[in-house]
C-alpha positions as CSV (number, residue, x, y, z in Angstrom):
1,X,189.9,140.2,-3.6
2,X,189.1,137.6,-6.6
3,X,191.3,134.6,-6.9
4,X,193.2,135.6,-10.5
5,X,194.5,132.2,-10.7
6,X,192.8,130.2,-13.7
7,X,190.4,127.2,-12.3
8,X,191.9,124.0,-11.5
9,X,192.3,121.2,-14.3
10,X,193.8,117.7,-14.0
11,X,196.9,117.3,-15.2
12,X,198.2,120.6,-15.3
13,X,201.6,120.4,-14.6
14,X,202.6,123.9,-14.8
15,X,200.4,124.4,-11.9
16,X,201.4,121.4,-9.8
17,X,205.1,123.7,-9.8
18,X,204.0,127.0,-9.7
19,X,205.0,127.7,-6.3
20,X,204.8,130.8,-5.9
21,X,201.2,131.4,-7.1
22,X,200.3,129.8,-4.1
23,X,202.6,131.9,-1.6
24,X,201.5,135.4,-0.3
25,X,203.6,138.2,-0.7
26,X,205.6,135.9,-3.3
27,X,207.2,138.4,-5.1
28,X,208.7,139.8,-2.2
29,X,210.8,136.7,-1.4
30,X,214.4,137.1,-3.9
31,X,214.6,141.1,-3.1
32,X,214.9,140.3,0.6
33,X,216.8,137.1,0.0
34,X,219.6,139.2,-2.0
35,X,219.4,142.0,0.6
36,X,219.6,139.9,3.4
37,X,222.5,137.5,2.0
38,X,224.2,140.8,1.2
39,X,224.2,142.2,4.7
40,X,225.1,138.8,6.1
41,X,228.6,138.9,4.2
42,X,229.7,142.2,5.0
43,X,229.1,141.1,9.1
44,X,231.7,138.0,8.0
45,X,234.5,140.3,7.0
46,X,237.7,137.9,6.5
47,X,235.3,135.2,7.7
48,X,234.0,135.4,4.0
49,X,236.0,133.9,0.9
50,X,233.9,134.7,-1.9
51,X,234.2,133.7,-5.8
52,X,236.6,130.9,-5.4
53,X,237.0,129.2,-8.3
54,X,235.9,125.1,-8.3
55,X,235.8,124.7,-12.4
56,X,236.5,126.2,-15.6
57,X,233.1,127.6,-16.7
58,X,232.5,131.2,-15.8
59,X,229.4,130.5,-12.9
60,X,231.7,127.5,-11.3
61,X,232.1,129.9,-8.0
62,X,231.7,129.4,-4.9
63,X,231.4,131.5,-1.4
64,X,233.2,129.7,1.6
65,X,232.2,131.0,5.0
66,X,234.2,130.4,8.2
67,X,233.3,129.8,11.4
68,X,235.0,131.4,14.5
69,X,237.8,128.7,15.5
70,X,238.2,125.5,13.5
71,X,235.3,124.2,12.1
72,X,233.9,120.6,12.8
73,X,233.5,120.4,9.1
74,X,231.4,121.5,6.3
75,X,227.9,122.6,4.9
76,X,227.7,123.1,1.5
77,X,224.2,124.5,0.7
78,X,223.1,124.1,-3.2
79,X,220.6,127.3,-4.3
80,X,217.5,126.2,-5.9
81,X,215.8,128.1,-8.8
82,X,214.4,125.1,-11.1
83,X,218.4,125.0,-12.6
84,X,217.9,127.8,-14.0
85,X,217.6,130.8,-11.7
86,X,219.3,132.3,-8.8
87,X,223.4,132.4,-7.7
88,X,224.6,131.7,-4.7
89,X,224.4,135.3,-3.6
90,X,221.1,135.0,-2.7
91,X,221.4,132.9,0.2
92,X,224.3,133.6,2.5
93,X,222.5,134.4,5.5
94,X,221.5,130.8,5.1
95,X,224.8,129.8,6.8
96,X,224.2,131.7,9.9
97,X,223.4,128.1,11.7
98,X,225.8,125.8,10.5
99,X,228.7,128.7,11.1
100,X,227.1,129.3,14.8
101,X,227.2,125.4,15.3
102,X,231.3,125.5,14.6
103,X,230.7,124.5,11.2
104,X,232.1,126.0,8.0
105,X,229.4,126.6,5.1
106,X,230.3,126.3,1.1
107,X,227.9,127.8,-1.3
108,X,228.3,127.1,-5.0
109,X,227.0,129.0,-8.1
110,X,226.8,126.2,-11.1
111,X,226.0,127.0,-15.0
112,X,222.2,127.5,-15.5
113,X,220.2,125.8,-18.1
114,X,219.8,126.1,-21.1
115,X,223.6,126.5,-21.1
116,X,224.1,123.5,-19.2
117,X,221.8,119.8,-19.3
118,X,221.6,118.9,-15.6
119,X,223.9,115.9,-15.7
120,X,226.5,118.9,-16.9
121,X,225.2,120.8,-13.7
122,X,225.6,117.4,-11.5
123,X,228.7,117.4,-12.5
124,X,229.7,120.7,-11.5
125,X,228.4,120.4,-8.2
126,X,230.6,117.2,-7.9
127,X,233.2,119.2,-8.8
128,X,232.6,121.7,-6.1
129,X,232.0,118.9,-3.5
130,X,235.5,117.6,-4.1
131,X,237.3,120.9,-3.9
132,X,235.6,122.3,-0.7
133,X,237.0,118.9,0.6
134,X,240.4,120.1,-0.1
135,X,240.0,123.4,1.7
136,X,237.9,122.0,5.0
137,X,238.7,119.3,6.9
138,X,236.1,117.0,8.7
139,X,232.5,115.6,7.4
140,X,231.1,117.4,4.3
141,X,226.8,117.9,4.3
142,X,225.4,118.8,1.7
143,X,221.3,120.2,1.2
144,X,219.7,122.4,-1.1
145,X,216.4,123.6,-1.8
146,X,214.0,122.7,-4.6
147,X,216.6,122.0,-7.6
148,X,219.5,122.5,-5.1
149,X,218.0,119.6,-3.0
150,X,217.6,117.8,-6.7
151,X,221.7,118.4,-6.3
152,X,222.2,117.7,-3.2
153,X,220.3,114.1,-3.1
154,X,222.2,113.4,-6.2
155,X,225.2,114.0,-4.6
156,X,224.4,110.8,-2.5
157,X,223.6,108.2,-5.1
158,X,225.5,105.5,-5.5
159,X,225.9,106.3,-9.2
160,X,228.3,108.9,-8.2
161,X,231.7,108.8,-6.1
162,X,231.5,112.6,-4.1
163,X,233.5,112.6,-0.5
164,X,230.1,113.1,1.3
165,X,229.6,111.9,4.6
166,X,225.1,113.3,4.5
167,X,222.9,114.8,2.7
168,X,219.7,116.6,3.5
169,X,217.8,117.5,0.4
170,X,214.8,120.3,1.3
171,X,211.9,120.5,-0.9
172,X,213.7,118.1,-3.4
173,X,212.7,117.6,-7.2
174,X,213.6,113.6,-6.8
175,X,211.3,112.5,-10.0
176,X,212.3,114.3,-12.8
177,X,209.6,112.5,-15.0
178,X,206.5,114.7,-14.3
179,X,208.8,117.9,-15.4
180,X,209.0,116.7,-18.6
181,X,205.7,118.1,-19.1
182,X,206.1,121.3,-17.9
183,X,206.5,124.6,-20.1
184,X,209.8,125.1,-18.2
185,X,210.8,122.3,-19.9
186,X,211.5,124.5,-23.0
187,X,214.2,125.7,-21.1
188,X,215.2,122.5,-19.3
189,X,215.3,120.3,-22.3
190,X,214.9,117.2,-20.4
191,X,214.3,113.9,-22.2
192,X,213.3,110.2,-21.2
193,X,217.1,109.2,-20.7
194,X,218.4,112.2,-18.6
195,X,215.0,111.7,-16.7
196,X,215.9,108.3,-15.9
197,X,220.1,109.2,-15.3
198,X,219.5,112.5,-13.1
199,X,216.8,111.5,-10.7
200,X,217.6,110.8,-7.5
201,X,215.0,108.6,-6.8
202,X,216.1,106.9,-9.3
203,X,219.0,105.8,-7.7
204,X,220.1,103.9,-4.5
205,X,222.0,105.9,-1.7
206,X,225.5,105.5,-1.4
207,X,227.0,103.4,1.2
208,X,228.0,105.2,4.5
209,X,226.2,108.1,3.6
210,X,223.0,109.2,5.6
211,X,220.2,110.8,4.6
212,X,217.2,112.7,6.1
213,X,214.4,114.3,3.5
214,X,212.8,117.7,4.4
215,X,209.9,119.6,3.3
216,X,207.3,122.3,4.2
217,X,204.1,120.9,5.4
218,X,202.0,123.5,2.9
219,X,203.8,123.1,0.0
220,X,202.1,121.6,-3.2
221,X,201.3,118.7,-3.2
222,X,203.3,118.0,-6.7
223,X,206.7,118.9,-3.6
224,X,205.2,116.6,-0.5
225,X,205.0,113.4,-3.0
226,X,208.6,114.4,-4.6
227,X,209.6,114.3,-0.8
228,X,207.6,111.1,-0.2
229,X,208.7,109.1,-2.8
230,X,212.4,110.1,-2.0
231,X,212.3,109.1,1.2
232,X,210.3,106.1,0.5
233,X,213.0,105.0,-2.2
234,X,216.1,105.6,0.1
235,X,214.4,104.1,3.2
236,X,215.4,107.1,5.3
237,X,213.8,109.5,7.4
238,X,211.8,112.6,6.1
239,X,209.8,115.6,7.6
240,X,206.8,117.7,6.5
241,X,208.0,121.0,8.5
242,X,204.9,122.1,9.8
243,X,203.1,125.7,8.6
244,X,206.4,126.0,6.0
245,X,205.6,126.7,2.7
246,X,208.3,125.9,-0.1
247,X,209.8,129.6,0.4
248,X,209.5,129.4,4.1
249,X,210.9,126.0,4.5
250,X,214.5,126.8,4.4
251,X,214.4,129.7,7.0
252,X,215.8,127.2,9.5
253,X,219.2,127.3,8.2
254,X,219.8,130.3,9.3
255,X,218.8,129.4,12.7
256,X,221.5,127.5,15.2
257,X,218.7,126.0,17.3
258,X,216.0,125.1,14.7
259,X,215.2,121.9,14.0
260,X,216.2,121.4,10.8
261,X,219.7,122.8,11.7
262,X,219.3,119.4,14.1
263,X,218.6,117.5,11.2
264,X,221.5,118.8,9.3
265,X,224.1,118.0,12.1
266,X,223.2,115.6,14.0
267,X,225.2,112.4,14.2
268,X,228.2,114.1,12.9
């Protein structure tokens, strides 16, 4: 079958993000996310306490998710989308290995863009950071994928005071510059000074709070750099998970024994 995708030019950043015009089946992906997050909940019963309230605005829900017996502490996974896609219903069967690990698992909706600039949306996740800490005791992770790991890295810089004790950002956007050039940016509305305030590379990690960077091996490259230079910046460890590509990559969650449920964990 021909390749329908248009020849490749230099710079072209809409391709250097267009994930999924490099991932089989791509299409496929969000219907079995939602279907498989959907079924996961309803095998949680009480275990699940959805739509809890973090903010005012209408999207500032989150799911909590319990494990069996008191948990060791807390997960809170950050959905990805480019800010301005996706809810957090689409991922719940992502917390299948942090709950099987005795941990409990936190996942936030947050206002999409345009309605929200994504300091507002750094701020919400802040938000949702502190109140999980009120409802689980014990050290608080946080990842996300994509523009969730965007959120979740942020939610260790030292710019910001969040009660987080690590954070493992997947497939991170860390360099907000290069988006500014994107047709998505339309929609995004980033400028030179929200560029320079909202990326985590940007920024030096927090004191006391570890860090470990994690991407697919076969992503674009545009993603293994923004992983690189994260990593690079921070001084802390990061993985190219080999064969993964950026839809793949975050399969490992739901996984007790994977390696990047390791990752997540370990030291805590």
């Amino acid at each position: 079958m021909p390749d329908s995708r248009p020849p490749y030019r230099w710079p072209d950043p809409d391709r250097d993000y267009a994930n999924g015009d490099f991932i089989a089946g791509a299409a496929d992906y969000p219907p079995r996310w939602t279907r498989d997050a959907a079924a996961f909940r309803r095998t949680l019963g009480k275990r699940a306490d959805l739509d809890l309230s973090y903010g005012p605005s209408p999207r500032e829900k989150l799911d909590l998710f319990l494990p069996e017996g008191p948990a060791k502490g807390v997960v809170i996974f950050v959905h990805g989308g480019y800010w301005h896609l996706f809810s957090k219903a689409h991922w719940s069967h992502l917390a299948a290995g942090p709950l099987a690990r005795g941990y409990a698992v936190a996942m936030p909706s947050y206002t999409l863009a345009p309605a929200a600039r994504l300091a507002e949306i750094t701020a919400e996740i802040a938000r949702a950071c502190w109140f999980v800490g009120t409802r689980v005791p014990g050290p608080m992770v946080v990842t996300g994928h994509s523009a969730g790991g965007h959120l979740a890295a942020r939610m260790g810089n030292a710019d910001l005071a969040v009660p987080v004790a690590r954070v493992v950002p997947i497939s991170p956007l860390s360099e907000l510059g290069p988006l500014m050039a994107t047709g998505m940016n339309a929609t995004l509305k980033i400028d030179a000074g929200e560029a320079a305030g909202e990326s985590p590379a940007r920024h030096p990690l927090r004191d006391g709070v570890t860090a470990h960077v994690w991407v697919g091996a076969q992503e674009r490259p545009a993603f293994l750099w923004q992983a690189r230079v994260l990593a690079e910046e921070w001084a802390c460890p990061w993985t190219a998970d080999p064969g993964q590509h950026h839809f793949s990559v975050i399969d490992g969650l739901a996984e007790p024994g994977s390696a990047l449920c390791k990752v997540l964990l370990e030291g805590l």
